[in-house]
N, C-alpha and C positions, 0 to 999 in steps of 0.2 A: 233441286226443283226442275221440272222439264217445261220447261217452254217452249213448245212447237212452231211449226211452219203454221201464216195463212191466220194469223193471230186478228188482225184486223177484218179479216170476213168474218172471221167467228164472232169479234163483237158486235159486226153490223148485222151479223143472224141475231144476236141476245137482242139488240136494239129492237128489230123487225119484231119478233116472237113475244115480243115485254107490250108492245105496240099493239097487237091482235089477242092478246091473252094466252100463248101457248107457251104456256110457262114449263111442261114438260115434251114438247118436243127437239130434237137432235138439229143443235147447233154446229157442231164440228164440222170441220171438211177434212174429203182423204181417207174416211173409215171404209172399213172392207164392206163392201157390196154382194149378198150373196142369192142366191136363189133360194127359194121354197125347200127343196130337194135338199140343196146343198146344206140348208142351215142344219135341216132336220138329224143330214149325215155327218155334221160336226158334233152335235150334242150326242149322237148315239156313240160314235165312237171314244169319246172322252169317258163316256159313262162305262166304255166297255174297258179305258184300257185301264182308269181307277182301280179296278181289282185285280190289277197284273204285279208281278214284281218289278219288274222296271218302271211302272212309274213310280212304286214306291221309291227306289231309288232317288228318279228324277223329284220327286215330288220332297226329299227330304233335300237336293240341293237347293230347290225354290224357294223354302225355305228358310233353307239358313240365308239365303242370299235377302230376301226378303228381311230377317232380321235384322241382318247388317244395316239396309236400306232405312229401316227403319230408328236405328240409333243413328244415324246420319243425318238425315230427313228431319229428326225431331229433339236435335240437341240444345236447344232453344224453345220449342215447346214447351207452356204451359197447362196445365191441366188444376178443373176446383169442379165442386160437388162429387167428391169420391163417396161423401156420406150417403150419399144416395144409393149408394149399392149396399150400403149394411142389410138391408132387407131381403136381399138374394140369398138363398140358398147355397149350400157346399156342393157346389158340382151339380146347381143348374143350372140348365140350357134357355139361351135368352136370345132374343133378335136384337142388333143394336139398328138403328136411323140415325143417319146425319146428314148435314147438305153435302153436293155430291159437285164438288169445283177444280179436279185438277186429277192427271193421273198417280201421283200419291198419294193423296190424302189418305187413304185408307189408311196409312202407315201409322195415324195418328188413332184413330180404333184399336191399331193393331196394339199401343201402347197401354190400351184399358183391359183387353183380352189376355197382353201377358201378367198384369197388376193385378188379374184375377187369376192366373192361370189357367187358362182355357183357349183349348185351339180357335181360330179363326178359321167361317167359310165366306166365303163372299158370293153373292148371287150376282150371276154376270152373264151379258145376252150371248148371245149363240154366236152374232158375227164376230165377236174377240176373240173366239179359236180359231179365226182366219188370220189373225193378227202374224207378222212374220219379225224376226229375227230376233232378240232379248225380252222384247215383250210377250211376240209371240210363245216364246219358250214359255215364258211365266201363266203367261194365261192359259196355258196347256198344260201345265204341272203342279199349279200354287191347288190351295183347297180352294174349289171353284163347283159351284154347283148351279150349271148352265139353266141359263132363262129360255124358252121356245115361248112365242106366242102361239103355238097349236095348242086351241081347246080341247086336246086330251090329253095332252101334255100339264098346260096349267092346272086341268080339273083333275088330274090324279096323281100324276108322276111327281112335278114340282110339292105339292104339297107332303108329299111322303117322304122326299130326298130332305125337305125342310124337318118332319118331326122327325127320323129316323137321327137325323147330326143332333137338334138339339136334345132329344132324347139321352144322348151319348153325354149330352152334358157341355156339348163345345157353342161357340155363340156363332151367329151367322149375322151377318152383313150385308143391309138391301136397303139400296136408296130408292127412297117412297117419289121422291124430285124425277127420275129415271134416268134422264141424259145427264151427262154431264155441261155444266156452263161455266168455260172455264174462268178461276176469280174469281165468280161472280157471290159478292157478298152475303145476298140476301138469303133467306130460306124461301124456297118455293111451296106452294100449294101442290103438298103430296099426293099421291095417286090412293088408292083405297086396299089395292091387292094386299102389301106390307102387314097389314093389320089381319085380314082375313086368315093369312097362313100365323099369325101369332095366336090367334083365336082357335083356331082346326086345332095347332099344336100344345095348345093350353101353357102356352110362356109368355112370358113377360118382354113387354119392350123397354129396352134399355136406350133411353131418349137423347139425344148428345144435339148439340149444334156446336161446330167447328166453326171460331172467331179468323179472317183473316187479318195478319198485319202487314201495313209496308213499312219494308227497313230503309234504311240510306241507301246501302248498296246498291248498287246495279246489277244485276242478271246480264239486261241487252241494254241497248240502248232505249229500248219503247218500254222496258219493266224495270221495277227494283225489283230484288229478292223479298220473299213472305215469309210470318212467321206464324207459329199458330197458337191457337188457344181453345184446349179442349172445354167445353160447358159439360158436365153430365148433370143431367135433369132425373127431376123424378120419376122411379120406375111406375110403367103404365100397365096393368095384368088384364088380364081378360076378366070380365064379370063373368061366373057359374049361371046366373038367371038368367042371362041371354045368351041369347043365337048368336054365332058366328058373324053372320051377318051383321048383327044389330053391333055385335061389339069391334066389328071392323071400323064401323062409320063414329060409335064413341071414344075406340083409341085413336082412331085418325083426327079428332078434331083436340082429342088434347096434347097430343103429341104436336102437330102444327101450333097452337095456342102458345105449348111451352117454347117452341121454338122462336115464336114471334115473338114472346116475353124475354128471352136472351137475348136475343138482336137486337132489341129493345134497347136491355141494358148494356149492350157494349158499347154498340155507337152512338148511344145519349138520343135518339133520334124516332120517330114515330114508323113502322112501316110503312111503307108507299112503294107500290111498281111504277111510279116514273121514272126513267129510265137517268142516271146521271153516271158522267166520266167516273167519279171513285167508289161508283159499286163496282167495277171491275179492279181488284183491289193491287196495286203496284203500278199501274197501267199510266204512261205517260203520254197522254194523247196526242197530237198535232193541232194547231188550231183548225184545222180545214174539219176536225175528226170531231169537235165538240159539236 
């Protein structure tokens, strides 16, 4: 489990953000800071060096390494509604969503991708290939298919990179939430794009919300260790009768809907964004911090 530097500004950014309603903007602190230019020339070049032999290589070390991470990561993980996937198809290409609270978590998708056997991509913004040293490596070699906010990027490129993998039959991985808030229990109020490219691609969203737990253990002294608990919900498809459009904004309200109905049922408890110490889930606050 990583537990970073700067832990406490990050929940005074969640507090702040939960407080003005900006439920997906960029809490962290310390992320790479990049220019226009520069972003545009990290997403180009990753996209260039994909069809090289060496990253194949590199890209088969990520990986395995990645695997390993992931029986590690998630040897204590539970997982319930597999039944929900009987309805998929042999070797179809599906988006999966889930909240988006830690830089593992993926590892816990990664465990329904391999129960299905299908490769994992993760859609991941442009500055995380400025990312330096073991992360770095990874966010430069894992299957990554880089985010740009350039409008001609989102309006042709992304959407193609998206049907082209799931075409292939592999699943991709896009948190509709966008930033990450670390811990933080809740499901947020998804963004709308998610849906859009599941619609253009004519696949199915594979709906999940990751439950956190606090263990005894201690991590640090301000966290315990987590544990997780996969939800798979019911798969969400695009309706044939509508537009893209139309069916972005009806998979997006039931994918959120099912999410709130999980959270619901884990923690016994009603949604609500007031902001309280154990949605950020292990977290052992200060009194001065409540």
């Amino acid at each position: 489990m990583i537990v970073a530097d700067h832990r406490d500004q990050v929940i005074d950014n969640i507090r702040q953000a939960i407080a003005e309603g900006r439920f997906n903007d960029k809490v962290e602190v310390g992320d790479p800071i990049l220019s226009t230019e520069a972003k545009t020339q990290a997403v180009d070049n990753y996209l260039k060096r994909s069809h090289t032999f060496h990253f194949k290589i590199a890209n088969w070390i990520a990986r395995t390494f990645m695997a390993i991470a992931t029986w590690l990561t998630n040897r204590t993980t539970t997982v319930s509604g597999w039944e929900n996937l009987s309805g998929l198809a042999k070797h179809q290409g599906a988006i999966i969503t889930t909240n988006h609270f830690n830089p593992l978590e993926n590892t816990v998708p990664r465990l329904l991708a391999r129960h299905e056997h299908r490769r994992l991509f993760i859609v991941s913004q442009d500055t995380n290939l400025a990312m330096t040293g073991g992360l770095g490596y990874l966010m430069n070699n894992l299957d990554i298919i880089p985010l740009s906010k350039r409008l001609d990027y989102l309006g042709r490129e992304l959407p193609a990179l998206i049907q082209k993998t799931t075409a292939a039959g592999h699943f991709v991985l896009i948190y509709p939430e966008q930033e990450m808030w670390f811990n933080y229990r809740k499901p947020r109020p998804p963004k709308r794009g998610t849906y859009y490219y599941a619609a253009k691609a004519n696949v199915p969203i594979i709906s999940c919300f990751t439950e956190i737990r606090s263990e005894k253990k201690l991590a640090t002294p301000e966290f315990h260790e987590t544990s997780y608990h996969l939800h798979i919900l019911p798969l969400i498809y695009p309706d044939p009768k509508l537009s893209a459009n139309a069916n972005a904004t009806r998979m997006m309200n039931q994918d959120y809907a099912q999410k709130k109905a999980a959270y619901e049922a884990a923690y016994h408890e009603p949604l609500s964004y007031q902001f309280e110490p154990q949605d950020i889930v292990g977290w052992i606050p200060n009194r001065a911090q409540q």
